[in-house]
mmCIF file as Biopython writes it, N, C-alpha, C and O atoms, coordinates in Angstrom:
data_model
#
loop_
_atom_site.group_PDB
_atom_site.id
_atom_site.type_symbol
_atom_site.label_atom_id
_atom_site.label_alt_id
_atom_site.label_comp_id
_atom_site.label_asym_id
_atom_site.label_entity_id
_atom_site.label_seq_id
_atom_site.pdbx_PDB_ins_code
_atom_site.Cartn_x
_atom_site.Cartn_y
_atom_site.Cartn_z
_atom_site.occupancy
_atom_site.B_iso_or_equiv
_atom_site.auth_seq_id
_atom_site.auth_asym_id
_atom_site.pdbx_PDB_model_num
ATOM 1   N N  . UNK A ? 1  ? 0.838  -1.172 0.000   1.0 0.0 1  A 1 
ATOM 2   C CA . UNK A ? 1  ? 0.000  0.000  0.000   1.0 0.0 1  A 1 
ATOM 3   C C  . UNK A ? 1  ? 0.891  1.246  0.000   1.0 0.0 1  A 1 
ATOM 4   O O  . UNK A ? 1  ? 1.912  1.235  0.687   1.0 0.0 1  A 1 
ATOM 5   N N  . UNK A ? 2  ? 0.563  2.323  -0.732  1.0 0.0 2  A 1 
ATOM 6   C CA . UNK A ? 2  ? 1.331  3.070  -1.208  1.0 0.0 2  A 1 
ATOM 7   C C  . UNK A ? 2  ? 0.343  4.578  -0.172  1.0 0.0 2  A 1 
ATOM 8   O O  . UNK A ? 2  ? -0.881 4.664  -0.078  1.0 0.0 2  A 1 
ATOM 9   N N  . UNK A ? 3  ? 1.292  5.468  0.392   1.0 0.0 3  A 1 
ATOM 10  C CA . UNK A ? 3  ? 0.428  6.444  1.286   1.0 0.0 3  A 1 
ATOM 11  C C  . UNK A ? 3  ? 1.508  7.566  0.756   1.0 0.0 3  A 1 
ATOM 12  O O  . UNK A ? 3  ? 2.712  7.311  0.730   1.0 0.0 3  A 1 
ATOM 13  N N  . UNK A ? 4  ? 1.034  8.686  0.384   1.0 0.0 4  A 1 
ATOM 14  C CA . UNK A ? 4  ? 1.597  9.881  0.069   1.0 0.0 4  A 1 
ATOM 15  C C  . UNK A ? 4  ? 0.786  10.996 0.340   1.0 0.0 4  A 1 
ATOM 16  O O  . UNK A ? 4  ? -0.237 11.451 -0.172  1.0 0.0 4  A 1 
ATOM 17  N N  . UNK A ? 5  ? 1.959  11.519 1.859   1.0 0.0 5  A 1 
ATOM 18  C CA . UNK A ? 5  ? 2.221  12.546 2.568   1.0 0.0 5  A 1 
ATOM 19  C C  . UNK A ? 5  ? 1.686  13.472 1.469   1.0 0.0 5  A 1 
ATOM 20  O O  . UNK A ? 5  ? 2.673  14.197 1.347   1.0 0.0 5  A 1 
ATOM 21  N N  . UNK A ? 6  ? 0.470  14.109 0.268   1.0 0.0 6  A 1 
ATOM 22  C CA . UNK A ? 6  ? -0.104 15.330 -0.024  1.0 0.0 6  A 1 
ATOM 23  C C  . UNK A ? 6  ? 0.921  16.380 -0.249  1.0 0.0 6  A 1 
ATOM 24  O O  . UNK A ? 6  ? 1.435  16.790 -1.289  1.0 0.0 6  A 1 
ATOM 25  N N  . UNK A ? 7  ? 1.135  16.807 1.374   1.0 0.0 7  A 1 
ATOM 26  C CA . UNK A ? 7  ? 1.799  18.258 1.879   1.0 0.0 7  A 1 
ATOM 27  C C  . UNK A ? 7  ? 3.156  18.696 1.645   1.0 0.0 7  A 1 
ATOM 28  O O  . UNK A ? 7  ? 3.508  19.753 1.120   1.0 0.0 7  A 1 
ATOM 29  N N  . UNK A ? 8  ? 4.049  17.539 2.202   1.0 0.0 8  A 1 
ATOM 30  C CA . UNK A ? 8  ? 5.258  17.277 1.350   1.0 0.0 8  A 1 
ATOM 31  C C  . UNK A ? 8  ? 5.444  17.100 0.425   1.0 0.0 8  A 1 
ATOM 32  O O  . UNK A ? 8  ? 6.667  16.987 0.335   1.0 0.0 8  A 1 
ATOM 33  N N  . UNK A ? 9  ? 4.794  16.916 -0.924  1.0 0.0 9  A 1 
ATOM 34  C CA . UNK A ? 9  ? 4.908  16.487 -1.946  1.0 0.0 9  A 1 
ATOM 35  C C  . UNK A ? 9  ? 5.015  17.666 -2.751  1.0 0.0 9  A 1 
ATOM 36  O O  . UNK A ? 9  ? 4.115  18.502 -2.667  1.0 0.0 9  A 1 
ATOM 37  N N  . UNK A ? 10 ? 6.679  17.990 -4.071  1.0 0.0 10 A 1 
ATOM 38  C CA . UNK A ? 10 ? 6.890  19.185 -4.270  1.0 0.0 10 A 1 
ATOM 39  C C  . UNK A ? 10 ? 6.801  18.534 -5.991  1.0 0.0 10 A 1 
ATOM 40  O O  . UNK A ? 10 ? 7.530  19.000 -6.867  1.0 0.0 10 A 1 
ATOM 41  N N  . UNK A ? 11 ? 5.702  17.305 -6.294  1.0 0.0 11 A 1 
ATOM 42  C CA . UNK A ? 11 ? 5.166  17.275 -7.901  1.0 0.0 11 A 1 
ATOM 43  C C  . UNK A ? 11 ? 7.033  17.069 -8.650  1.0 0.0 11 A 1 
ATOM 44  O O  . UNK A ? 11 ? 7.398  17.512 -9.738  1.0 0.0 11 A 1 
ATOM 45  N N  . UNK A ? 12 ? 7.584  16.565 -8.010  1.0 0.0 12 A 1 
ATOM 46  C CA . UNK A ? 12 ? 9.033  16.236 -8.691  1.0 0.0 12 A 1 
ATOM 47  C C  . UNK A ? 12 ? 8.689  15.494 -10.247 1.0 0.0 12 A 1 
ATOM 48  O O  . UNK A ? 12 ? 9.086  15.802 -11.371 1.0 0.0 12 A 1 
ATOM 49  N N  . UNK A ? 13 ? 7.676  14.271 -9.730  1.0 0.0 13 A 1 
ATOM 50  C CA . UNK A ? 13 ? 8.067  13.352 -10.799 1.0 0.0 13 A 1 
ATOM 51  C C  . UNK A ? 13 ? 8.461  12.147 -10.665 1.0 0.0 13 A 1 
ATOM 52  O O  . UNK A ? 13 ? 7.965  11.125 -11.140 1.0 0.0 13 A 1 
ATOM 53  N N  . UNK A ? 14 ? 9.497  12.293 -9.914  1.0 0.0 14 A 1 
ATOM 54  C CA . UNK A ? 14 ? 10.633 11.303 -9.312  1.0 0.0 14 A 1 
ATOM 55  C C  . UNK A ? 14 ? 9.317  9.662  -9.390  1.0 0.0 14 A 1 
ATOM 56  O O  . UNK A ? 14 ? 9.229  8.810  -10.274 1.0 0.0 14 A 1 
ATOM 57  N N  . UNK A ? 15 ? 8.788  9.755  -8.529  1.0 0.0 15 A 1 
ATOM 58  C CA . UNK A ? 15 ? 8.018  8.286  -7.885  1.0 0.0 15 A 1 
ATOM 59  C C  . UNK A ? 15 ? 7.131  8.359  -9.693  1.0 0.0 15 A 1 
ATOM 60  O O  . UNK A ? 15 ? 7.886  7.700  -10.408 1.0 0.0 15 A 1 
ATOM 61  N N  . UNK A ? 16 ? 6.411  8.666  -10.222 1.0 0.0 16 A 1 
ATOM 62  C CA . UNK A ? 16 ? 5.765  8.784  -11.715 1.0 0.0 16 A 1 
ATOM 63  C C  . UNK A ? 16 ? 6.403  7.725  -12.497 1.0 0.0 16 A 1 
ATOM 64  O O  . UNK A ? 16 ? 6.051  6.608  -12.874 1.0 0.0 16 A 1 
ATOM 65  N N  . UNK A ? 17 ? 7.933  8.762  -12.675 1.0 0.0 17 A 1 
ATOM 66  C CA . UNK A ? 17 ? 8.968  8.243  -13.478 1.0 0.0 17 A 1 
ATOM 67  C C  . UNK A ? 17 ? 9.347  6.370  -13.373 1.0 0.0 17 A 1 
ATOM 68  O O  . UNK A ? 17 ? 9.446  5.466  -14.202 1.0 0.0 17 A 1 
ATOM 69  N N  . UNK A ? 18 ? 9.451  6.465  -12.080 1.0 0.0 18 A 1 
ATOM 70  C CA . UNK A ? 18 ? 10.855 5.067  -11.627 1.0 0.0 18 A 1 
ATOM 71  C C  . UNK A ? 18 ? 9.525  4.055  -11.685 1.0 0.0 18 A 1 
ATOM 72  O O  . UNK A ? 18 ? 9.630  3.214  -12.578 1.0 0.0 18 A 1 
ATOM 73  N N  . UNK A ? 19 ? 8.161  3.968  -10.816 1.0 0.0 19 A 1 
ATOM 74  C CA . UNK A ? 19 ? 7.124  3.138  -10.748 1.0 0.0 19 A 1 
ATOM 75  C C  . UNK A ? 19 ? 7.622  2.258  -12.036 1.0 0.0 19 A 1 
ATOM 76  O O  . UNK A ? 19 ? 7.427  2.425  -13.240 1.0 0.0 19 A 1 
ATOM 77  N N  . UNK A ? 20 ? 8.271  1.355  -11.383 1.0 0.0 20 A 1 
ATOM 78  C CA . UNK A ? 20 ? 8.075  -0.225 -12.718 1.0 0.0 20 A 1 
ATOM 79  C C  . UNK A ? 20 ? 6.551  -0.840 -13.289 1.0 0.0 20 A 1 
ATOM 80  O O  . UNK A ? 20 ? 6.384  -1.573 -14.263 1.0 0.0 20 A 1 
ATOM 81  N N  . UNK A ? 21 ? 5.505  -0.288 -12.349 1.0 0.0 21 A 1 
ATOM 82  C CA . UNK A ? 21 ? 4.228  -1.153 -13.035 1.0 0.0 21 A 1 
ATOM 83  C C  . UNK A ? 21 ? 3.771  0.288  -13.807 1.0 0.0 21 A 1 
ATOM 84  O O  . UNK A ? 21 ? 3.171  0.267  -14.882 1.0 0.0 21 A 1 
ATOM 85  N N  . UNK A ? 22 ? 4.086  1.355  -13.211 1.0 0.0 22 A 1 
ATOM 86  C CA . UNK A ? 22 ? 3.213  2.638  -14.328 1.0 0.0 22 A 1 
ATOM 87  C C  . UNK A ? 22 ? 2.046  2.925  -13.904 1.0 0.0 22 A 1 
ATOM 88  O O  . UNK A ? 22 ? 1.038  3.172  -14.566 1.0 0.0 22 A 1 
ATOM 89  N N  . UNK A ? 23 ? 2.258  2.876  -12.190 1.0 0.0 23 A 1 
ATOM 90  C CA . UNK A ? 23 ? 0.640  3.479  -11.770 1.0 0.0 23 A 1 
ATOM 91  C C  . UNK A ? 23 ? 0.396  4.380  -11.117 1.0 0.0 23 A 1 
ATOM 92  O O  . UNK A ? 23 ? -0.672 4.528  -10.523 1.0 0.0 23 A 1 
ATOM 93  N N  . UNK A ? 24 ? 1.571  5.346  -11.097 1.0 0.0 24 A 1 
ATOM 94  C CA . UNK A ? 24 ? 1.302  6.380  -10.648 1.0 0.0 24 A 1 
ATOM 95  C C  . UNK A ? 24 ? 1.220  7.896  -11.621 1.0 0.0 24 A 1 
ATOM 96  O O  . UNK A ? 24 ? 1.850  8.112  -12.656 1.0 0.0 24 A 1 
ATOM 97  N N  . UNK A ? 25 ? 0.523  8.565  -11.125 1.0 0.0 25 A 1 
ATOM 98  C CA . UNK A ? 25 ? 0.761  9.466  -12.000 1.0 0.0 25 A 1 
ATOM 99  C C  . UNK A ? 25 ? 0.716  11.225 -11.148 1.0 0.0 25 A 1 
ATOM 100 O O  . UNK A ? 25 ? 0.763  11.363 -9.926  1.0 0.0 25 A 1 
ATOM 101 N N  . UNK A ? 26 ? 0.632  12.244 -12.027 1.0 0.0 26 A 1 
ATOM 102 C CA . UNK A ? 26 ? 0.327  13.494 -11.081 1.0 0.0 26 A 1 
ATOM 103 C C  . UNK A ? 26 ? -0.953 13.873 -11.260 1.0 0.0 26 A 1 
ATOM 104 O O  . UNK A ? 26 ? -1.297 14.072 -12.426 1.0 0.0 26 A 1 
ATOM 105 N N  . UNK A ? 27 ? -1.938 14.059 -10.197 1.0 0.0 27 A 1 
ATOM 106 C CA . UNK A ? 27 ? -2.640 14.124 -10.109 1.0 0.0 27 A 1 
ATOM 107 C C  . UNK A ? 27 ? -3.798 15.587 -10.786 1.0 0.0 27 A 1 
ATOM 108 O O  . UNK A ? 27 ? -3.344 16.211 -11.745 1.0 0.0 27 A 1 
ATOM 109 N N  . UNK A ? 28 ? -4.982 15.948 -10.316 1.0 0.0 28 A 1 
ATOM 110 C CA . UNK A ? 28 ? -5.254 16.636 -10.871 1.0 0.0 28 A 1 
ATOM 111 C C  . UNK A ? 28 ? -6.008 17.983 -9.667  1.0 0.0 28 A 1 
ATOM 112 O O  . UNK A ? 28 ? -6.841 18.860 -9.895  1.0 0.0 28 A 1 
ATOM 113 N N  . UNK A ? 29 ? -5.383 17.676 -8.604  1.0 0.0 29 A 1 
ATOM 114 C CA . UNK A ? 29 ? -5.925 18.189 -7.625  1.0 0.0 29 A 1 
ATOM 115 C C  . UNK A ? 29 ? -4.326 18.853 -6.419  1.0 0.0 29 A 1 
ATOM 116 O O  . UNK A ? 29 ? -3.502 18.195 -5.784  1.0 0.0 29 A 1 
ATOM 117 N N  . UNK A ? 30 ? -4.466 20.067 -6.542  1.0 0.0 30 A 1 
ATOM 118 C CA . UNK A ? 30 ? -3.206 20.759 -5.637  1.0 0.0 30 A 1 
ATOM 119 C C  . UNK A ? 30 ? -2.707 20.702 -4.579  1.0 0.0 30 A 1 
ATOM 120 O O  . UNK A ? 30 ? -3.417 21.282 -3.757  1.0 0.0 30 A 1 
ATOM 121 N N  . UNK A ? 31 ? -1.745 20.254 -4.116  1.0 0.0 31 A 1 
ATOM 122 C CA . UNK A ? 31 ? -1.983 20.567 -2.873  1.0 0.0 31 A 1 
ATOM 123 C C  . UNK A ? 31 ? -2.036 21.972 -1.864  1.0 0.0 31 A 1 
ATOM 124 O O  . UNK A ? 31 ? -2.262 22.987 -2.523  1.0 0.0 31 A 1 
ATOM 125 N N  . UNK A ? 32 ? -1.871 22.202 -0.415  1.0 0.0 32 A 1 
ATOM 126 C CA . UNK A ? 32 ? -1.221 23.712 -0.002  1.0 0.0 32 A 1 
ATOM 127 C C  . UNK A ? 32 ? -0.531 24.455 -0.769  1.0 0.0 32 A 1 
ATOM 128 O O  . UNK A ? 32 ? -0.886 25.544 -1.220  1.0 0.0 32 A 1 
ATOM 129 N N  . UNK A ? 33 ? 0.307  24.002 -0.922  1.0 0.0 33 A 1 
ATOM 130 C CA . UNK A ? 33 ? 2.102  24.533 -1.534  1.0 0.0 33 A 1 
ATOM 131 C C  . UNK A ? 33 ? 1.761  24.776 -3.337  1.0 0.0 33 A 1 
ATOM 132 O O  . UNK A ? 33 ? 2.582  25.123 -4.185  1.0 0.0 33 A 1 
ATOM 133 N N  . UNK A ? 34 ? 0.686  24.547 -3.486  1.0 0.0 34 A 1 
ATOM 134 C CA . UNK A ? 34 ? 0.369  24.966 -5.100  1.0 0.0 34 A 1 
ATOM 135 C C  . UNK A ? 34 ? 0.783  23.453 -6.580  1.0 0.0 34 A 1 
ATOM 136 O O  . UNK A ? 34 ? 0.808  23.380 -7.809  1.0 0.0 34 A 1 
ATOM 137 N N  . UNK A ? 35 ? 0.984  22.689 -5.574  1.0 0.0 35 A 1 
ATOM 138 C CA . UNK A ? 35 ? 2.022  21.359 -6.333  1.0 0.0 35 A 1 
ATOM 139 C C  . UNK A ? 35 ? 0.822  20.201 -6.826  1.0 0.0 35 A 1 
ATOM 140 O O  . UNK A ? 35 ? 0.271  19.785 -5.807  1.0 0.0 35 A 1 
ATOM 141 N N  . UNK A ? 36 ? 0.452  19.783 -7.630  1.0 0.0 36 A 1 
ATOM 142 C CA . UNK A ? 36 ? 0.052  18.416 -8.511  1.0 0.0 36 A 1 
ATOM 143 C C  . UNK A ? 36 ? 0.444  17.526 -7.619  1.0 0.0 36 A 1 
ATOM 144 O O  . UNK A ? 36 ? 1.651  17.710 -7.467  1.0 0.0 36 A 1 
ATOM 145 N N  . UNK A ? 37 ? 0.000  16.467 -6.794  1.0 0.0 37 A 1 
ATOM 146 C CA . UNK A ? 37 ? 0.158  15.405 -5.907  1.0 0.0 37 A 1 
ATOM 147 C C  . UNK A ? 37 ? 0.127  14.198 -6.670  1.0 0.0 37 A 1 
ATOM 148 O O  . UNK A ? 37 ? -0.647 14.206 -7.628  1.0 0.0 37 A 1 
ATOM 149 N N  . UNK A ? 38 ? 0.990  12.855 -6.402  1.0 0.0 38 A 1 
ATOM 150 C CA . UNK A ? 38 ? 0.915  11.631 -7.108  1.0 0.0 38 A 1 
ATOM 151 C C  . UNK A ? 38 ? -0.711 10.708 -6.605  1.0 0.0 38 A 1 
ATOM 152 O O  . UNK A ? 38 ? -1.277 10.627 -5.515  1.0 0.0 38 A 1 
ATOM 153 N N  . UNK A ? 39 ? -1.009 10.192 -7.827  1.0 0.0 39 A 1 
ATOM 154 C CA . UNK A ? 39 ? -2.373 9.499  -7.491  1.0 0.0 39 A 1 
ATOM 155 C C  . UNK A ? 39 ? -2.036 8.061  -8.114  1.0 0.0 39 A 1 
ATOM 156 O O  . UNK A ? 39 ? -1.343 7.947  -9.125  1.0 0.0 39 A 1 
ATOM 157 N N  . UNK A ? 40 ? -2.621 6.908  -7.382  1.0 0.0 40 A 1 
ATOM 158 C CA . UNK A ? 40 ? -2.255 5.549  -7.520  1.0 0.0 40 A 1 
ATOM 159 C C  . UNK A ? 40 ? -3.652 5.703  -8.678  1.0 0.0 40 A 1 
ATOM 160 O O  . UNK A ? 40 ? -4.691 6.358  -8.592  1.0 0.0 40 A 1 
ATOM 161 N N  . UNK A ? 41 ? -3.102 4.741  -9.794  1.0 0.0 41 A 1 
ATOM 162 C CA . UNK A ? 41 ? -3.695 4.513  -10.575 1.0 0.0 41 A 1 
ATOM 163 C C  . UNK A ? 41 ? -4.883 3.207  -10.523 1.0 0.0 41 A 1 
ATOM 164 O O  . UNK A ? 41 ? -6.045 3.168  -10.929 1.0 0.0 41 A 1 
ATOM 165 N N  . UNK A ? 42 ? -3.927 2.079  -9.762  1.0 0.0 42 A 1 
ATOM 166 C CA . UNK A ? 42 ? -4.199 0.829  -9.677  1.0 0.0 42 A 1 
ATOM 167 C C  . UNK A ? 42 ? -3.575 0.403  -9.008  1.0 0.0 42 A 1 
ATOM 168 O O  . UNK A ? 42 ? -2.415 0.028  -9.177  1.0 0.0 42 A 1 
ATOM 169 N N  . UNK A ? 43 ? -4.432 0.354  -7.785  1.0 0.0 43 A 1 
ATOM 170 C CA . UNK A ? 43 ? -3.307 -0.063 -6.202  1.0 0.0 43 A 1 
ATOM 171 C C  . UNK A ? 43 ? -3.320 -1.733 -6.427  1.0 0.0 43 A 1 
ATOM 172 O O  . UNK A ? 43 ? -2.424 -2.298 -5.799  1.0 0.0 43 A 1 
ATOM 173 N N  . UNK A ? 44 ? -4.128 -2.548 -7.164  1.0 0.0 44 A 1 
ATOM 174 C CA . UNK A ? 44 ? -4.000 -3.605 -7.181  1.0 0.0 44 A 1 
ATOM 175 C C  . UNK A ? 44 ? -3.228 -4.340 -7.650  1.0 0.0 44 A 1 
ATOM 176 O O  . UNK A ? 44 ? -3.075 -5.549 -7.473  1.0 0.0 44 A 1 
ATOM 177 N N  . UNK A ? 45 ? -2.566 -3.446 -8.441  1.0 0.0 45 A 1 
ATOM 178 C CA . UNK A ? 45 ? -1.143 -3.862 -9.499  1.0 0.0 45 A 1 
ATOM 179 C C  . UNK A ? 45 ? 0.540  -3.584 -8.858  1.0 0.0 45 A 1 
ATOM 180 O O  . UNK A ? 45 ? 1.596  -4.016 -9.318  1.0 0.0 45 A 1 
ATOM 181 N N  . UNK A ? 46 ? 0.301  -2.674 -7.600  1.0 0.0 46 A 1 
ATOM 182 C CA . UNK A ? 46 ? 1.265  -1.935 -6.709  1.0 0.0 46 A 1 
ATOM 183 C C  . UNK A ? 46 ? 2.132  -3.589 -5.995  1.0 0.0 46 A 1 
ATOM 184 O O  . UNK A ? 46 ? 1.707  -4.309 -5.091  1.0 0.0 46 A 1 
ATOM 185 N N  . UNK A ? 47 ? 3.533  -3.761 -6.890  1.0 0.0 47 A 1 
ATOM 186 C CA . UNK A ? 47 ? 4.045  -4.519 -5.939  1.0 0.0 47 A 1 
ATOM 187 C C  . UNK A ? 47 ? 4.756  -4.550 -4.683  1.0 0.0 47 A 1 
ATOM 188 O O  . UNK A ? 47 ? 5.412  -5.359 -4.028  1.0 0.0 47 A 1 
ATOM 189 N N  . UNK A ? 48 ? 4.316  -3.187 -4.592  1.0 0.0 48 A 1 
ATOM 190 C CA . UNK A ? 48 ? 4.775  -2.955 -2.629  1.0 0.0 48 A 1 
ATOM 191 C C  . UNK A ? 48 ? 6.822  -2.897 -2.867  1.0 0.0 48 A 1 
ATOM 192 O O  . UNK A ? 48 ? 7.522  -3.310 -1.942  1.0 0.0 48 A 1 
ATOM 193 N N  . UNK A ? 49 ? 7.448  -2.373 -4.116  1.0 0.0 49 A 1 
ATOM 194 C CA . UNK A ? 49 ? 8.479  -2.384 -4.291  1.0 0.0 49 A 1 
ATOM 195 C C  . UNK A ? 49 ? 9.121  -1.410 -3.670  1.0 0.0 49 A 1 
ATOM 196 O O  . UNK A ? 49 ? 10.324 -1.568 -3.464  1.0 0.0 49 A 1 
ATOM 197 N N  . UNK A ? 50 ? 8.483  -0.225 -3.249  1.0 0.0 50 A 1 
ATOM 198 C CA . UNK A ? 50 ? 9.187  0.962  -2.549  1.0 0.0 50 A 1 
ATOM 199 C C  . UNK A ? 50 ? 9.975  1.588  -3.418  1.0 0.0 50 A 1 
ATOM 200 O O  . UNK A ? 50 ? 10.698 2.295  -2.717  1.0 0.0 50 A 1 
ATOM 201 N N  . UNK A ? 51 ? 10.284 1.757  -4.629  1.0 0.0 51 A 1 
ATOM 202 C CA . UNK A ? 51 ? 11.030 2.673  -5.295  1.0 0.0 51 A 1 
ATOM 203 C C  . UNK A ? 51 ? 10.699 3.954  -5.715  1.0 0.0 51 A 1 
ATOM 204 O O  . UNK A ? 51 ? 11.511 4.740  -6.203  1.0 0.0 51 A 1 
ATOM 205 N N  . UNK A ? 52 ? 8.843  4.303  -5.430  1.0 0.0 52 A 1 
ATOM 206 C CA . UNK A ? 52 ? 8.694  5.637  -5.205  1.0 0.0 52 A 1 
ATOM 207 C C  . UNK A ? 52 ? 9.269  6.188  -4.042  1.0 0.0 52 A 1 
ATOM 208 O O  . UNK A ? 52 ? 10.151 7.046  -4.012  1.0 0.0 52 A 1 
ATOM 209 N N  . UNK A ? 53 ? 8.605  5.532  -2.897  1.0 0.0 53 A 1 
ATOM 210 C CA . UNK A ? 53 ? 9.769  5.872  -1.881  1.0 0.0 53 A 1 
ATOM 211 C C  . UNK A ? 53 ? 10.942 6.519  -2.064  1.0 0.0 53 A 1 
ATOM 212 O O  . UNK A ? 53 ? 11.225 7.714  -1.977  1.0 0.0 53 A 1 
ATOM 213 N N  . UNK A ? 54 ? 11.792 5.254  -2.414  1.0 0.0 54 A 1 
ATOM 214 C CA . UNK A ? 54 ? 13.349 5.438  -2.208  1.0 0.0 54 A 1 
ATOM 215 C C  . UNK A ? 54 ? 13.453 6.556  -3.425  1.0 0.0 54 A 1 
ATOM 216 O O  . UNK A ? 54 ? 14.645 6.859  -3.376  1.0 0.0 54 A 1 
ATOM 217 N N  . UNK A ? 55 ? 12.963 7.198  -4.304  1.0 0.0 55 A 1 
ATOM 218 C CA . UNK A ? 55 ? 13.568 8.219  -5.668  1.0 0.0 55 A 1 
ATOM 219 C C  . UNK A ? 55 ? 12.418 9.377  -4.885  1.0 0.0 55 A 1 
ATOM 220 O O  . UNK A ? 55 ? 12.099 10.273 -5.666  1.0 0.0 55 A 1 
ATOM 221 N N  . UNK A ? 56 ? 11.808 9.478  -3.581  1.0 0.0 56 A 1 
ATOM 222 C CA . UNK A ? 56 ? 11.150 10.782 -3.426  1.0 0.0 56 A 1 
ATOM 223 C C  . UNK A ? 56 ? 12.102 11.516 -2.481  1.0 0.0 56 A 1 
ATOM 224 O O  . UNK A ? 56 ? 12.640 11.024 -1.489  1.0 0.0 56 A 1 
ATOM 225 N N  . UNK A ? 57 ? 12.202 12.491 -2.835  1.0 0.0 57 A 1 
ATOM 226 C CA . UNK A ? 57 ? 13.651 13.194 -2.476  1.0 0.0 57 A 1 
ATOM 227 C C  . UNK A ? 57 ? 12.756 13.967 -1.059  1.0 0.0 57 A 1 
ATOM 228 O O  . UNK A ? 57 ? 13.513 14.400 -0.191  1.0 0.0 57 A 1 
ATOM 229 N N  . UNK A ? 58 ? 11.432 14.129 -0.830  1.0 0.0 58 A 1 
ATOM 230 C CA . UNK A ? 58 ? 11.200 14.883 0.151   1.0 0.0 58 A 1 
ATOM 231 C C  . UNK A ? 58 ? 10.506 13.864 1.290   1.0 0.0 58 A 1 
ATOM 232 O O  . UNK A ? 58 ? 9.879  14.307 2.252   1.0 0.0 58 A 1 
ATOM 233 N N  . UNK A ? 59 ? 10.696 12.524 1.056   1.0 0.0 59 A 1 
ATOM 234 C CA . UNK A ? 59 ? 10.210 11.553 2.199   1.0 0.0 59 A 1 
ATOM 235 C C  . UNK A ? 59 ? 8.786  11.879 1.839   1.0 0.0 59 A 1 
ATOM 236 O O  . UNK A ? 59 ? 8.316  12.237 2.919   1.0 0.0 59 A 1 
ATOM 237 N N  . UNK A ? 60 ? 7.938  11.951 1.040   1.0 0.0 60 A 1 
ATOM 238 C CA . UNK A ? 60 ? 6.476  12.376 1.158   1.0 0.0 60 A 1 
ATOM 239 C C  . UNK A ? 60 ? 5.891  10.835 1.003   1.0 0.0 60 A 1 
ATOM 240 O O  . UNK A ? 60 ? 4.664  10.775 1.089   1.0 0.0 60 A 1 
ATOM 241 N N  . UNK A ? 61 ? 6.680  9.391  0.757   1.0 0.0 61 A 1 
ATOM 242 C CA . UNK A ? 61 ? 5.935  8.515  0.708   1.0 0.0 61 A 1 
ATOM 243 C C  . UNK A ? 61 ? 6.203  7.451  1.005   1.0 0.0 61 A 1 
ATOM 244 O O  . UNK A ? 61 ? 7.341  7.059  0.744   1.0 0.0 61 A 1 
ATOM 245 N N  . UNK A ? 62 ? 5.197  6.500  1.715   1.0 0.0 62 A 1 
ATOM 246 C CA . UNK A ? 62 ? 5.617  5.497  2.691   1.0 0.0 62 A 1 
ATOM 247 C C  . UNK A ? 62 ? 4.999  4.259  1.937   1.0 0.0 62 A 1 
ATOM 248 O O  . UNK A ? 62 ? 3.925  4.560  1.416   1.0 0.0 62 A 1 
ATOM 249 N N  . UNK A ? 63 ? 5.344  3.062  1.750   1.0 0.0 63 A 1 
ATOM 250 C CA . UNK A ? 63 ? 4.505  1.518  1.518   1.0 0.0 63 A 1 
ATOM 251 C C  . UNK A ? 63 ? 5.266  1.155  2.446   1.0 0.0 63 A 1 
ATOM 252 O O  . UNK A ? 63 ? 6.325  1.447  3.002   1.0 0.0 63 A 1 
ATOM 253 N N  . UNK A ? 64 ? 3.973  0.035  2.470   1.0 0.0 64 A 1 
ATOM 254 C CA . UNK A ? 64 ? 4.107  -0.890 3.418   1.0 0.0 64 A 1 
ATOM 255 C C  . UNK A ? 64 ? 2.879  -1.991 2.613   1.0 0.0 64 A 1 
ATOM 256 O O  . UNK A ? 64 ? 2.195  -1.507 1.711   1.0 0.0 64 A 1 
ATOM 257 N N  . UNK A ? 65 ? 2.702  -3.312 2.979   1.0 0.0 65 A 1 
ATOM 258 C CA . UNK A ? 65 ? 2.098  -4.513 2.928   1.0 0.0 65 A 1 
ATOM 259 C C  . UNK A ? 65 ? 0.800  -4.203 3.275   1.0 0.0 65 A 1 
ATOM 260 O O  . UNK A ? 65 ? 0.600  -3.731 4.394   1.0 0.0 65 A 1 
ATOM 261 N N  . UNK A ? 66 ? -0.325 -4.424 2.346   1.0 0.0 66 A 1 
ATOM 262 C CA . UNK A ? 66 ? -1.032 -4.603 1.836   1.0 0.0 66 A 1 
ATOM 263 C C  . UNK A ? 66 ? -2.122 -5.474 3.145   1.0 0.0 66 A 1 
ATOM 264 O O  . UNK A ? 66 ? -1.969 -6.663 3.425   1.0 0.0 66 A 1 
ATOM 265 N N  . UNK A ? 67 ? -3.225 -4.534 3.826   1.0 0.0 67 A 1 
ATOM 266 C CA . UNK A ? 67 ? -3.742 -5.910 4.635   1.0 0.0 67 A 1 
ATOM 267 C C  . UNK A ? 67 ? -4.635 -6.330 4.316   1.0 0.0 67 A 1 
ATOM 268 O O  . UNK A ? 67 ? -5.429 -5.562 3.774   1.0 0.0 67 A 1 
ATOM 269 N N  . UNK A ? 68 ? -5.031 -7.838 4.475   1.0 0.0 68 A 1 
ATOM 270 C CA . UNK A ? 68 ? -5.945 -8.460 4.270   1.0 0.0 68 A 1 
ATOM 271 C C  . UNK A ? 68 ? -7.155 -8.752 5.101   1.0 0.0 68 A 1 
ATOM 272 O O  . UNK A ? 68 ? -8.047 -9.476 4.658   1.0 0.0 68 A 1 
#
């Protein structure tokens, strides 16, 4: 499950770009700070890989495992 911090989020790109399945994208809704926020396309396809994470330069996003 993919959770992104909104507020922190400065619309880099970064997590868009690297996503190996291609489900994220920028959204269409602003945040505070005037910035395009990432929106999961298809959380069902999300392999919980963390490489938005690790390429978001402002910590704005956390996964973790998926509960059942």
């Amino acid at each position: 499950m993919v959770e992104i911090n909104t507020s922190l989020c400065k619309a880099c790109g970064y997590c868009v770009k690297f996503c190996p399945k291609h489900i994220l994208e920028l959204g269409t809704v602003r945040n505070k700070r005037g910035h395009f926020y990432p929106v999961m396309t298809d959380a069902d396809a999300c392999i919980t890989c963390a490489i938005c994470a690790t390429m978001c330069p402002e910590g704005a996003i956390d996964v973790s495992e998926r509960k059942v």
